[in-house]
Structure formats: structure tokens, C-alpha cells
N, C-alpha and C positions, 0 to 999 in steps of 0.2 A: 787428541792432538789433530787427527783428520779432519774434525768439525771446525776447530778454530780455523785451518789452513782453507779446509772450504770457504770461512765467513771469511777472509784475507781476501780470497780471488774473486767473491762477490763483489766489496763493496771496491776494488779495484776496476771490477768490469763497469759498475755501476759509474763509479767517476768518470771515467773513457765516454761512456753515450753522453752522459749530463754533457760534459764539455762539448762534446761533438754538436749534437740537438741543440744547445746554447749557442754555439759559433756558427752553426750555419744558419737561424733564423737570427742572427746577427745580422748577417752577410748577404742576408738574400733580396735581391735586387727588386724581386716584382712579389708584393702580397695582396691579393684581393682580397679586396671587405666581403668577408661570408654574407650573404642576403639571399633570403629564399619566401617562400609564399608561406611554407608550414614550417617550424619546425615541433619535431615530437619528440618527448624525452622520453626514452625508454622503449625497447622495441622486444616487449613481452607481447603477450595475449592481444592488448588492446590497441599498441601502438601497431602490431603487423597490420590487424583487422583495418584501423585507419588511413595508415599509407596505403594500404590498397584499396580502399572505396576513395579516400580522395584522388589518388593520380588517376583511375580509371571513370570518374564521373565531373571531375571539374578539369575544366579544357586547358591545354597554355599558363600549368603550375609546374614547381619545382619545391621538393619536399627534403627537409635534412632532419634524418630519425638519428637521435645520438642512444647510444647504445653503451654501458659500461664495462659490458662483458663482451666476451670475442662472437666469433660467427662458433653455428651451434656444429662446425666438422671437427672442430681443435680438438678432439679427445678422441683418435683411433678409432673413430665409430661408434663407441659405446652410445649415445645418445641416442642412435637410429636403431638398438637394438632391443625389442621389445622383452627380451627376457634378463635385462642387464640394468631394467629400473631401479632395482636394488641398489648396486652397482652405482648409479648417479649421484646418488644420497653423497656419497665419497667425492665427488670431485668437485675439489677445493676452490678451483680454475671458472668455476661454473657455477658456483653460492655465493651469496652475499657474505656467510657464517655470520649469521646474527647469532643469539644469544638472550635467550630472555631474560628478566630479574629476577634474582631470588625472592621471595615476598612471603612475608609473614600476615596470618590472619586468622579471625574466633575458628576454632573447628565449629559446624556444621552437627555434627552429631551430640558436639558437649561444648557449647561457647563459652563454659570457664578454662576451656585448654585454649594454647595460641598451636596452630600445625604451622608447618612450613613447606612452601612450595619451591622443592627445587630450580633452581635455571637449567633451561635446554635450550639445543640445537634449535634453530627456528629456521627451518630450510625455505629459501628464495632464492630463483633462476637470478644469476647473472650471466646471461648469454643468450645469441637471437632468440626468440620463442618465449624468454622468461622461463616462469615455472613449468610454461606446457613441454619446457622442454625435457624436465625433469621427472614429474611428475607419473603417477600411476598408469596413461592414457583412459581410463574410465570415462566414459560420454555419460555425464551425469547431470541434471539444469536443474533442477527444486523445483518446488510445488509450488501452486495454482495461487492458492491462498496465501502464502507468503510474498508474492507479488501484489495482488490484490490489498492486500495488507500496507503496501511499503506507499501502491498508489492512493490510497484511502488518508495519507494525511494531507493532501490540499490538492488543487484545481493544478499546479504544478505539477504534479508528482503521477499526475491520468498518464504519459509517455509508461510510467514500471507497470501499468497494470498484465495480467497477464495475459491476453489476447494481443498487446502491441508486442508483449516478449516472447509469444509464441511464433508472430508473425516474421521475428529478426531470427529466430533457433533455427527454424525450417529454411530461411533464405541463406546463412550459413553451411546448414549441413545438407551432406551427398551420401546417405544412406543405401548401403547395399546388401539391405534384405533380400532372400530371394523369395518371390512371390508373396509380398506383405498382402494383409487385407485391408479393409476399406476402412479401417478404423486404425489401425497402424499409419494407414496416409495419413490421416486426419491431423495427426499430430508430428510427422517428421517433414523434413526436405528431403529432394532427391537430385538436387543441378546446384548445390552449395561446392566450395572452395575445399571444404573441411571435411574426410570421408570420416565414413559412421561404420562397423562394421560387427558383427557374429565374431565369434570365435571361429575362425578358420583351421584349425585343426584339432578340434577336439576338444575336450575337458579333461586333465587327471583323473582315473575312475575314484580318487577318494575322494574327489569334490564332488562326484557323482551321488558317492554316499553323503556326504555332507547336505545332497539337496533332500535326500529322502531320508535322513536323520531330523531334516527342519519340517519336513513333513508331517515325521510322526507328533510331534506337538502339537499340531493342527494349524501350522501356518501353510498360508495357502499360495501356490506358486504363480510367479507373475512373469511374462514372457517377454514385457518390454517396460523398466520403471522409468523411462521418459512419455510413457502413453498417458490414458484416463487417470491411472490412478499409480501410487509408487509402492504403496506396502505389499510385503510378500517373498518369497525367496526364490531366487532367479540368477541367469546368467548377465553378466553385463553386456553391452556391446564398446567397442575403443574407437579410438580414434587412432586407428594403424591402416594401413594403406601398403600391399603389395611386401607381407612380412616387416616392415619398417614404422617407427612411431612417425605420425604428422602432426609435428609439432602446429603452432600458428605461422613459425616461421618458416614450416616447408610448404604449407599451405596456400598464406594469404603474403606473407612479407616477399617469398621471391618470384610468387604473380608479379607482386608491384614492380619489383627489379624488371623488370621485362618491357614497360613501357619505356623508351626513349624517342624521344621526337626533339629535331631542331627546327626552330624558328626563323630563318633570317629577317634582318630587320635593314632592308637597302636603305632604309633614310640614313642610318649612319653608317653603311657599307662597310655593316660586321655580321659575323653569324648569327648574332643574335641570341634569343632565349633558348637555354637545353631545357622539358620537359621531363624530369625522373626523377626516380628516389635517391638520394644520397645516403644509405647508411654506413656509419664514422664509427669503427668497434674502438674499446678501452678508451671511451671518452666520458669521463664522469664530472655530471653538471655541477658546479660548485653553487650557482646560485641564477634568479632572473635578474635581468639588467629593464628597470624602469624607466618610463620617461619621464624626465625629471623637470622637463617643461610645463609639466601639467599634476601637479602636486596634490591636485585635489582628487583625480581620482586615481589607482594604481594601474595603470597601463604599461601591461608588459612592453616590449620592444625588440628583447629579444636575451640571450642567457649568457654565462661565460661557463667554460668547461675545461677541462685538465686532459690534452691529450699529446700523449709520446715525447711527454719532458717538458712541458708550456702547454702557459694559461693561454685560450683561444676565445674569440668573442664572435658570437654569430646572432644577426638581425634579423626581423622581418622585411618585410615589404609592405608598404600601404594596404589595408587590409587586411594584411595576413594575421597570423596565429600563435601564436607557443602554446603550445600543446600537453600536459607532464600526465604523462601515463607512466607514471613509478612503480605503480601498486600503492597499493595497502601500507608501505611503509618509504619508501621513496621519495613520493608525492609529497605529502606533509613533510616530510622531512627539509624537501627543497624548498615547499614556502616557508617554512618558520626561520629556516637561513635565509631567507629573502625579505624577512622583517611581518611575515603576515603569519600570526597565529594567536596563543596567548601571550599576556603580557608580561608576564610573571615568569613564566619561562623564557622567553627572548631576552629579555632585561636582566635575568643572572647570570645570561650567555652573551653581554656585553652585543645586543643586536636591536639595532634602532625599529622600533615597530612601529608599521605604514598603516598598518590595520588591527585589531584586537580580533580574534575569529576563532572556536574552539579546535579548530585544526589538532588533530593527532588523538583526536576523544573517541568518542564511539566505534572504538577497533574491538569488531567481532570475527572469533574464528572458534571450528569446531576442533575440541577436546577429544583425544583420541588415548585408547590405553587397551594393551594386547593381552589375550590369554595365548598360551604357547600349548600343545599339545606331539607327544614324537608318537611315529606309526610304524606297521612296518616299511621296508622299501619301499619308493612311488617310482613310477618310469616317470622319467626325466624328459618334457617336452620344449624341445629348447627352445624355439618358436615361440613358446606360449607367455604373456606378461606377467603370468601369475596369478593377479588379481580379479581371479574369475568369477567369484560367487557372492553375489550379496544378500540380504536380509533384512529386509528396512522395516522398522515397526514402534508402534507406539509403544513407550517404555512406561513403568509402574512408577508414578508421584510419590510413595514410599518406599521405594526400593525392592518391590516385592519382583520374583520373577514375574514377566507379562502373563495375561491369560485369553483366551481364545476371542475374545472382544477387543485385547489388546493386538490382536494381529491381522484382525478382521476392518480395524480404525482407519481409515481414509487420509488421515493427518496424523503421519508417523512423524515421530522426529530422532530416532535412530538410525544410522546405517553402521550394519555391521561387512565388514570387507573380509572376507576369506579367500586363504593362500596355502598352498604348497610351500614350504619353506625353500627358499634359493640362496645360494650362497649370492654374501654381500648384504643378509639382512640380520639388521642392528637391534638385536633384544639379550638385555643381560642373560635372561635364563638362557637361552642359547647356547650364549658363550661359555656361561659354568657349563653346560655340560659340555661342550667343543673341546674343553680341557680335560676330560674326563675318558671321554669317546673318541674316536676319529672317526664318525660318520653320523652325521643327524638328519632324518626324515622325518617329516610331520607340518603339522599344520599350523598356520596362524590364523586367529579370529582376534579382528580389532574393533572395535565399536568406536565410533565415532558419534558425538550427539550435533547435530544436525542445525538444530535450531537453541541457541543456548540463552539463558536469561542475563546472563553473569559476562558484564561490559568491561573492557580493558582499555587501553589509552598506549601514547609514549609520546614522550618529550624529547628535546635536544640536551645530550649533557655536555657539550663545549659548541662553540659555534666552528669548529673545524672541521669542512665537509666531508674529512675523510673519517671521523670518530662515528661511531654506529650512535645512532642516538637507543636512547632506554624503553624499553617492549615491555610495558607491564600487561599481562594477558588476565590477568584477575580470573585465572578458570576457578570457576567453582566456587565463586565466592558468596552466588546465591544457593541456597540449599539445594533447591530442586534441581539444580546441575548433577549435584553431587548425586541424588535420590537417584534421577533417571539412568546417570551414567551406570550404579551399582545396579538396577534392574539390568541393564544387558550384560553387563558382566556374570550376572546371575544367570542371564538364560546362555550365553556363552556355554559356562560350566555344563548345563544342563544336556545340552544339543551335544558334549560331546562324551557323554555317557550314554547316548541314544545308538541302538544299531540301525545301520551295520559300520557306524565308525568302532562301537567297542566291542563290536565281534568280529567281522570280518576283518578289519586294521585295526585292532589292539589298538587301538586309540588312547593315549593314559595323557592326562596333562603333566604335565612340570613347571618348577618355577612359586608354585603357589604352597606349600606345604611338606617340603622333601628339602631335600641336599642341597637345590637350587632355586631355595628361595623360602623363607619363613614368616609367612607374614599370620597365620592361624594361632592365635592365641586360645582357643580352642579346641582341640581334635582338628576334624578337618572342614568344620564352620566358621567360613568369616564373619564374623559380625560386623556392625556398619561402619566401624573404628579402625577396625580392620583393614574395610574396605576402601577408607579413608584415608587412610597413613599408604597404600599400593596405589590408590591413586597419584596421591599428592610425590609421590616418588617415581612412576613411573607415564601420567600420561606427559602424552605431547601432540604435536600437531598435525 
């Protein structure tokens, strides 16, 4: 009954603004045409970075960053607190909640079976910073050769090699090693926007063991994996700055806020041009506005956008820009509502297409899936993000655990992420036990595959810019996906029957073969069917 009366007073409050917000831009006597030099859709990662190298190196501009989510204070702080990452996963206010698609396909292990790959969560920042605002703080860039790689398909493509994106890493970040050596400079910045830093209060001593547990395998420790080389087991460094995360948006977006300059212009004896960034929070772009004088080719103009109860249209200036730093799913999204993508898809969503263009195709992201292990008590460092210890390494093409050549390899495409468990972190075995227990200590090991073979896509399923369009992520639909993921998984298992996690911290897993979780059609061997049906149910991203 309290529910219904609450949705009563909702959609009553909700009438009241409509009306209001409708009768006053009725009524409002003076509207200026929005015109600016840039505008940038999206003010994650790429759009902070941009409004601040453009207002700061091109003279006598005016920038309007639209942003769909709010500014990144609106949540009691949580954002800025580095051991409260967890924590972000939950706030509703501040995700897109995408959703991926269910998707059926041959198993991998026996292609006369069909497996099914559950929908999950597909977490993306809405709000200043994007995902940086979310996200783990881990200062992590990939490897050499995968750049090299992306630059090697045409005379175009020389900007991704990795000498020009080493050259942009270092002018970004503000690394504060103390006493790096000569070979450490080589590879970071130290006068960047975006600080880099050590763990500043320590490690949990279980993660202490956990490095000398990767040890005893023979994987060999690495002190910096943004240096020469990545493979190895090591501490990360974040991107936190004076106990607090630095997102993009504390970094580079409210630099930019800082510049304001007025122009007077006495020939018309007005003030003239303002000089600064304009960013517009809970304005989401419905689509680009083209000029439609000039048919033949597609020239932006400028966008229309949904903010605080009314559609809003804002332009460029002669020269200028539209900008769509979305992401990954965003982006595509607003072209193919703007007529530019496939045709096939546009055309069943009743959307006139300007262009044919595979827009929303080659969407890659790395496949992640947790082993869960309880210990005894850890001392609680509240400070700390968690996310302290990694393990990057070339995984076995058959699924076999790696071996000492495999951790020795230069061109890993594993990373395994290791944590202290905190509350606010979302893993079923957990929670069975949470309901069993009242107190859970122990660790998580996630493997993540790095560089993956296996392409995904998404398309629009209505042309209504507020409907989420469809995220098929196709993990693991080549084999070798599946192979490598179950080699780390296997050394997972392995590393944490190694002491002194299983001596000194009773270290035991769960989840895999017990009360809280039965996936062992075997004793306590998974086989690769096994290991398939645990995937396909429990990674994500």
C-alpha cells in the first residue's frame, strides 16, 4: 500500500515540474541560440582530456561538453573514496545499467552441445569522469606490441604506434615515485595533469603472501608493469592523489573550468566573446543535427539534447566541431540515431540512413570471472582501494595450467587482479556464504583476458534515444578465449593452495565445489565443461 501511495506522490510531483519547466520556457522572453566553437558529447575519460587541451592551447574558444550524468560530488563522497570502489558498482545515479544479451552458442569443448551465455551488468560511468569515475583506479596502459600491431594496418594508423602513445602516457601523467631510476623515467611522466602513485599505506599482509605464494611457482616479480615489460607479479600503482581517486574529471575537466576570459568586442559595444568550458550535467544527446544544405556529404552542425524537461539544440561556429566521446557504446549509438551506421539495422528502426558504415561492429572488451577464497581475519585498511596485486602472464592455449616459460613470456595476455574482500563486493559465492556466516574475510582473484580473439557488436533496438540499444559481447565464442581464460583460472586455484596463503591464512576457496557453489562433476576436478558452464555463468566485465 506504501508503494502504491509513494508511486501516487511521484508521478503527482513529476506533473507539477513538467508543467512548470513547460510554462516557463513558454513564457521566457529572451533565448539565445546555443553556438560555441566545440561541442563534446560526453565528459568521461576522453571528453575531460579534450576540453582541457583545447581551451588551454587554442586562443579565443568557447567549449560546451554535454554530460548525461551529474557532476561526480552527487553521492555523499563515495566517488572520492578509494576503498568505496566496490561501493560505486551500486550507484544507480551514476551507471548507464546496461545490460548485455543473453546469447546462445556451439560449446567450445563439444560443438554438438548449444551453452548459454547469461546477460549481465555491463557497468558504465554516467557522471563527470565516466568510468574513471568508477572504476578500480589501477594505472594500467597495455603493451608495446599491441599498439605497434593496431599501427601496422596502414600509413593512417603510424599516430597508434607505440612510441607516439608512449609519448601522450608520459605528457598525461605525474608520477610520484620516490627516487625512480633511469629506466623507470624512461617510460613514465612526472609534470602530467593525472597523478600516478605507490600504495601509500601499505599492502594487507595477505597480499604480502599472496606475492610470495606467486613466487613459489616461479613467476617472477615485476616492480613497475607500465615499464619495459608487463609479465610478473607486482604491486600496482593508482591513480589517487592525497587519499582520494583522481578521476579525469578531478584531474583534467576542472583544470579546464578554471580558464575564463572575456573578450570585448567595441565594434559592437557589447562584451563580447566569454572563453570557457560550459559543462551542461543530465543532458542526454538524442541525436546530431546535419546540414542539410549540403546533402552530399554529412556535416555535422551541431546536436539536439534532452535537458531538465525540453528538447535543446545547440550549434557550432564556422569551423568548429561536434565532438561524441560516448565510449564504446554511446558513440555508435548516437550515430546510428543520426542515420549513420548499418543499413539493416537503421531501416528496422524506422531511421533514414545518411551513410552505410559498420558502426557498433568490432566491440572488444576483456572477460573477467572470479575465484573467491575466505582466510583468516585481515586488518582492515580503510585507505587502501583494494585492488593491489596483479599477476600478468601468458596463459596455456589448451587450458593447461601455465609453466615457467609461460611466465617468463614478454607478451602476456592475462591479468589477474587481486583483492581483500570489502564489503560492497558482488560475487554469489559470497553472498551464500554471507547468509550462513556473519562475517567473511578472504580474498579475490579475478582473471581478466587481456587481449581477446572473440568480437562482439550491438545495434539499436528502437530508434528511442532513451531505449539502451543491444550489447552482444560474443565472450568466448572463439575457443582459445575460453582455453586461456581456464588456464588462469587453473593457476588461480593453484596459487592459492601455495604457502603461506594455506598455512599461515588457511586460505580454503569456496564457491567451486562445497555448499556454495557446485560446479565439480568430478571429485574436486573441473574438467573443461566444467570450466565452461562456471564461465559462461559467471564472467563479466
Amino acid at each position: 500500500m506504501s508503494v502504491e501511495k509513494n508511486k501516487e506522490d511521484d508521478d503527482k510531483i513529476r506533473e507539477c515540474w513538467i508543467k512548470n519547466v513547460c510554462g516557463h520556457d513558454k513564457h521566457a522572453k529572451f533565448k539565445p541560440k546555443e553556438i560555441y566553437d566545440f561541442i563534446i558529447v560526453g565528459a568521461g575519460t576522453a571528453g575531460c582530456v579534450l576540453a582541457r587541451e583545447l581551451i588551454r592551447c587554442i586562443p579565443d574558444i568557447n567549449i560546451l561538453v554535454l554530460e548525461a550524468g551529474g557532476p561526480d560530488a552527487d553521492n555523499n563522497g563515495l566517488i572520492h573514496l578509494p576503498c568505496a570502489f566496490f561501493k560505486n558498482f551500486t550507484l544507480s545515479d551514476h551507471d548507464w545499467g546496461y545490460v548485455t544479451q543473453e546469447q546462445r552458442m556451439p560449446s567450445s569443448v563439444d560443438p554438438t552441445k548449444e551453452i548459454l551465455k547469461n546477460e549481465a551488468p555491463y557497468i558504465r560511468g554516467k557522471v563527470w569522469g565516466g568510468s574513471s569515475s568508477l572504476n578500480a583506479m589501477i594505472y594500467m596502459r597495455g603493451q608495446a606490441k599491441e599498439y605497434n600491431d593496431w599501427a601496422a594496418q596502414g600509413p593512417e594508423y603510424k599516430i597508434w604506434d607505440w612510441d607516439h602513445c608512449l609519448e601522450a602516457f608520459n605528457a598525461v601523467e605525474n608520477n610520484s615515485r620516490k627516487n625512480p631510476d633511469e629506466k623507470f623515467k624512461e617510460f613514465h611522466g612526472f609534470n602530467g595533469l593525472l597523478p600516478v602513485q605507490d600504495s601509500q599505506n601499505g599492502i594487507y599482509d595477505i597480499m604480502s603472501g599472496l606475492i610470495d605464494a606467486a613466487k613459489n611457482l616461479g613467476i617472477p616479480y615485476n616492480d613497475d608493469f607500465n615499464g619495459e615489460r608487463q609479465n610478473g607479479v607486482g604491486i600496482y600503482q593508482f591513480t589517487i592523489k592525497d587519499g582520494r581517486r583522481c578521476s579525469l574529471a578531478e584531474s583534467y575537466l576542472k583544470d579546464a573550468l578554471k580558464k575564463i576570459e572575456l573578450h570585448p568586442d567595441p565594434k559592437y559595444d557589447s562584451f563580447g566573446k566569454v572563453t570557457a568550458v560550459d559543462v551542461r550535467s543530465f543532458a542526454h544527446v538524442l541525436n546530431i543535427i546535419w546540414d542539410e544544405k549540403n546533402k552530399e556529404e554529412n556535416i555535422a552542425i551541431g546536436v539536439r539534447y534532452f535537458c531538465n524537461g525540453i528538447v535543446r539544440e545547440a550549434f557550432i561556429a564556422p569551423k568548429g566541431e561536434v565532438i561524441l566521446c560516448g565510449g564504446a557504446i554511446n558513440s555508435p549509438q548516437i550515430l546510428m540515431l543520426s542515420g549513420i551506421g548499418p543499413k539493416e539495422n537503421l531501416e528496422s528502426n524506422n531511421i533514414k540512413v545518411r551513410k552505410e558504415l559498420p558502426v557498433g561492429r568490432n566491440l572488444l572488451d576483456h572477460p573477467g570471472c572470479g575465484i573467491v577464497a575466505k582466510s583468516t581475519p585481515n586488518a582492515i585498511l580503510h585507505w587502501s582501494n583494494g585492488c593491489e596485486i596483479g599477476i600478468i602472464h601468458k596463459a596455456n592455449g589448451e587450458g593447461k595450467i601455465p609453466c615457467k616459460d609461460d611466465f617468463f613470456d614478454e607478451s602476456p595476455d592475462l591479468q589477474i587482479i587481486a583483492t581483500p574482500y570489502q564489503d560492497g563486493c558482488l560475487n554469489p559465492s559470497i553472498e551464500l556464504y554471507m547468509k550462513k556466516h556473519n562475517k567473511f574475510d578472504g580474498i579475490l582473484l579475478v582473471p581478466f583476458l587481456n587481449i581477446p580473439s572473440s568480437v562482439g557488436y550491438l545495434e539499436l533496438g528502437s530508434n528511442n534515444p532513451f531505449d539502451q540499444p543491444k550489447i552482444y559481447l560474443n565472450f568466448f565464442e572463439k575457443s582459445d578465449d575460453l582455453y586461456r581464460m581456464i588456464s588462469s583460472l587453473k593457476l588461480c586455484r593453484e596459487i592459492l593452495k601455495q604457502p603461506p596463503l594455506s598455512t599461515v591464512y588457511d586460505v580454503k576457496e569456496i564457491g567451486i565445489n562445497d555448499e556454495f557453489g557446485q560446479w565439480c562433476t568430478n571429485g574436486d576436478d573441473m574438467s573443461d565443461e566444467d570450466w565452461e558452464r562456471f564461465l559462461m555463468s559467471k564472467a563479466s566485465t
